[in-house]
C-alpha positions, -999 to +999 in steps of 0.1 A: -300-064+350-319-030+358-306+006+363-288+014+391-291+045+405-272+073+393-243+088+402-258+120+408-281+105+436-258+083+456-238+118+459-265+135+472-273+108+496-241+107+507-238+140+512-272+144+532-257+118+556-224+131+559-242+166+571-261+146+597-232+130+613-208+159+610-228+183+616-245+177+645-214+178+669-183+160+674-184+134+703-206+122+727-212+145+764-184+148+784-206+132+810-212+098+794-188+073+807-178+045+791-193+009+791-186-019+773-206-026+742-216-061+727-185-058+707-160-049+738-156-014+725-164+017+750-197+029+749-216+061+767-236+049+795-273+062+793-281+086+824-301+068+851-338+076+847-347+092+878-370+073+897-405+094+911-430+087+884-448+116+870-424+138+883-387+121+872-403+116+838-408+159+839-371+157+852-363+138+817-385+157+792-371+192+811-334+176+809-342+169+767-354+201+762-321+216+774-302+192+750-324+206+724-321+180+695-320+145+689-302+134+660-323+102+641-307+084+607-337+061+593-351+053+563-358+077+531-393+087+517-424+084+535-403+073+566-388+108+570-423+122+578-439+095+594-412+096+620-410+128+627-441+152+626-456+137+655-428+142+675-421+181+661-460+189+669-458+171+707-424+185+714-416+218+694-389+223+720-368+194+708-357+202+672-359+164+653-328+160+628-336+134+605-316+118+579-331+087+559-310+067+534-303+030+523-292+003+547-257+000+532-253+037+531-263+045+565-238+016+580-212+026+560-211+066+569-216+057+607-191+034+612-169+053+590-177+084+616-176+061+648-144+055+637-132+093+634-143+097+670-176+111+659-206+101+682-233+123+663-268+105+661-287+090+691-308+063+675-314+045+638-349+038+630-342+011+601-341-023+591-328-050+611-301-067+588-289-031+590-284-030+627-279-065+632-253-074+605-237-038+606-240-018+635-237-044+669-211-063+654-190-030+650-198-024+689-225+008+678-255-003+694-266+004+730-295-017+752-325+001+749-341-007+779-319+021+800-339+043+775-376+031+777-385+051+815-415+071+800-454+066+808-458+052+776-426+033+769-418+017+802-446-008+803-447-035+776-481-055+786-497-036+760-476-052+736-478-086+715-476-112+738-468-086+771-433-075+761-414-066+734-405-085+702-362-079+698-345-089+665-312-099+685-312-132+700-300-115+732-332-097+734-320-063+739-301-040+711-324-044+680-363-036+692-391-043+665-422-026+669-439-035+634-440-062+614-466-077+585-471-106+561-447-095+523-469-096+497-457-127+472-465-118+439-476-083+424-489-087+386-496-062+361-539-071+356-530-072+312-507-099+316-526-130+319-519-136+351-544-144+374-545-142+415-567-181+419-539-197+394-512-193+417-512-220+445-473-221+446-443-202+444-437-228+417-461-220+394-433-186+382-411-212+373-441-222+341-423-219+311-446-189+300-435-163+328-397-164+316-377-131+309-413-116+321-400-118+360-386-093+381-371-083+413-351-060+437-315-066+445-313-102+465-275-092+476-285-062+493-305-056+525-342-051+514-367-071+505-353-089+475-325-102+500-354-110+523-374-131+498-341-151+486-335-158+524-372-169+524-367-195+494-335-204+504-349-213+540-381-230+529-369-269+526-395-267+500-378-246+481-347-241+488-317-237+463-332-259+434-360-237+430-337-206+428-318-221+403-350-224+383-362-190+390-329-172+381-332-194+348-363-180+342-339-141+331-352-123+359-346-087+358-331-072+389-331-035+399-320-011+429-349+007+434-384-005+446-407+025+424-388+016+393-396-023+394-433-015+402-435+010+375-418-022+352-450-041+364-478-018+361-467-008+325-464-043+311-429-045+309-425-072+331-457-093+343-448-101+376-429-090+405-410-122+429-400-090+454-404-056+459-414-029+482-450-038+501-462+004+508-454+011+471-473-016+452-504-010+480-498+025+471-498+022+432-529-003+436-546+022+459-547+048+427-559+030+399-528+010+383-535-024+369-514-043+391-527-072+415-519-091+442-513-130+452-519-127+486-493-153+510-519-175+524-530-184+484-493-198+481-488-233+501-453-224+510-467-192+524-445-161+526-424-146+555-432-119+582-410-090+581-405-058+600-390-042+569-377-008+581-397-007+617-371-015+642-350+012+664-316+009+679-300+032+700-268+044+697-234+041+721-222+073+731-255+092+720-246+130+727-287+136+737-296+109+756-325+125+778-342+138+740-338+099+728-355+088+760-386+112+751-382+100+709-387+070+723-415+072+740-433+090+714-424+063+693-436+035+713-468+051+726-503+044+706-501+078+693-466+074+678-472+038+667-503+050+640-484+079+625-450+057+627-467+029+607-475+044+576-439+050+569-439+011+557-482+001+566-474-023+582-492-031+616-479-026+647-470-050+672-491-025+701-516-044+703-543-010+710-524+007+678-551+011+652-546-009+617-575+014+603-560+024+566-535-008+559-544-037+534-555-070+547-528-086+524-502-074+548-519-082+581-510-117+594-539-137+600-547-155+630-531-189+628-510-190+606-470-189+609-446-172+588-410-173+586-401-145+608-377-131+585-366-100+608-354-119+631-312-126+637-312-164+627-322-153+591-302-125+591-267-144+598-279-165+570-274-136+543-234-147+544-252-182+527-277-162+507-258-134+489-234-155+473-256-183+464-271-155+448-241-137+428-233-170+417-271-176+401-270-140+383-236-144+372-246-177+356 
């Protein structure tokens, strides 16, 4: 199996975290009153947007700027800026705090703060297994609709289909506003592998690609989980196939850069899962690593929304500075700096895609497993020990 991180760095992490939610105030405002969240537990309401047009949305951005802040815990790396430096330049009145970490640790320090009385961030800008599996279960999660009142948040039609795509089956607590096709397979160019030999997720199970496969953590959220979900799901695939695959000795590791850098050196030929933005990335400067794009394989590959989905979050001490995040977030302007956090396309249908890969783009026609979504996310409690049991063996 491959190096973990260290200890050194899950410190840090935590500690970065920890400084976000306790340092950014205790509870929620005074003036929140409690609702009942999906779970039963008390939640803040949000303030009623003032109705009036242009001028109750000035009442809101006037109301934010008082607040001052808005408190965001996302994703780490590119996120962090992509997120945030729009926002800073558009409103320099409303100081941005942003913390980015892992799924597992965000979940973890804010329910482990929610419980300590401590309502300290507003929204989470992250994946959805994160906020799905973790966060509305433990009664965290607000509607976001009370929160989307702004001129370029409040009307959907210029959105995929004329309204907004929700990871929750109840359509309102987990909003997606990016998703694009996972690249399969990502092969170092010296290893014999070739793009137009691949036809079939099968053809990694040939003899000649085994102990030369691997893969980020399938029992974690991420996109190894995602891609085990997608075989598992596929009646094509399914369970027999991973048996196969994890007889093949594939290598698993914790962090995305280190299994591409395991690929583009020849230490493994092939990637089954990793991290879309980094292999485009490492492709994008000259390493000799390839592609197989999703629609070469017959069983496809899924659709995900990998870390572009927002929640917001019960109790949130600035709600009026969420309602303006928002709305940055959500308007065209928002949407192209927001998608290069993961470049992935944006479900706005005027958002430019000007800068992404076609691999990642779905193509007209064609259906993938919409892996985002809450039906495969349940289905991790199937996956993940499916999957211990195949490493452990």
């Amino acid at each position: 199996m491959g190096v973990n991180m260290t200890q050194a760095v899950r410190m840090a992490v935590g500690t970065l975290i920890a400084a976000a939610l306790a340092g950014c105030g205790q509870t929620g405002s005074p003036a929140n009153q409690p609702s009942q969240s999906p779970s039963g537990a008390t939640s803040a309401k949000p303030q009623a947007a003032p109705s009036g047009g242009a001028q109750a949305w000035d009442q809101v951005v006037a109301a934010a700027k008082k607040e001052g802040k808005v408190v965001i815990v996302g994703q780490g790396g590119p996120a962090a800026e992509a997120l945030t430096q729009g926002f800073k330049q558009k409103f320099p009145d409303i100081q941005i705090d942003y913390t980015g970490a892992s799924g597992s640790e965000v979940s973890a320090k804010l329910n482990t703060a929610r419980a300590a009385g401590q309502y300290t961030v507003d929204a989470i800008v992250h994946g959805t297994t994160t906020i799905l599996a973790d966060l509305v279960p433990s009664g965290a999660i607000d509607p976001v609709a009370p929160f989307l009142v702004g001129p370029d948040d409040s009307d959907p039609s210029k959105w995929r289909g004329g309204k907004y795509d929700f990871a929750d089956e109840a359509g309102k607590y987990n909003l997606i506003y990016a998703a694009g096709v996972h690249i399969p397979l990502v092969f170092n160019t010296a290893s014999g592998a070739e793009a137009a030999k691949f036809t079939s997720w099968k053809d990694v199970l040939d003899p000649k690609w085994k102990g030369k496969l691997a893969m980020l953590d399938p029992t974690v959220a991420g996109s190894g989980l995602a891609a085990a979900t997608f075989w598992y799901t596929t009646p094509s695939l399914g369970k027999d196939f991973m048996k196969q695959l994890f007889a093949q000795g594939v290598v698993i590791t914790k962090d995305d850069r280190q299994l591409l850098d395991w690929v583009a050196r020849g230490q493994y030929a092939m990637s089954v899962s990793g991290g879309d933005y980094t292999a485009v990335d490492l492709k994008a400067k000259g390493v000799g690593i390839d592609f197989v794009p999703a629609e070469k394989l017959k069983e496809l590959s899924y659709a995900s929304a990998s870390f572009s989905s927002v929640a917001v979050m019960n109790r949130a001490p600035h709600p009026n500075a969420t309602k303006v995040y928002l709305n940055w977030l959500l308007s065209k302007e928002g949407q192209e700096q927001a998608i290069q956090a993961n470049r992935y396309p944006s479900l706005r249908t005027d958002a430019s895609t000007a800068g992404l890969s076609d691999y990642v783009i779905p193509k007209p026609g064609v259906e993938y497993e919409e892996n985002s979504k809450e039906q495969y996310v349940r289905i991790k409690d199937e996956v993940i020990p499916f999957v211990k049991g195949l490493i452990a063996s």
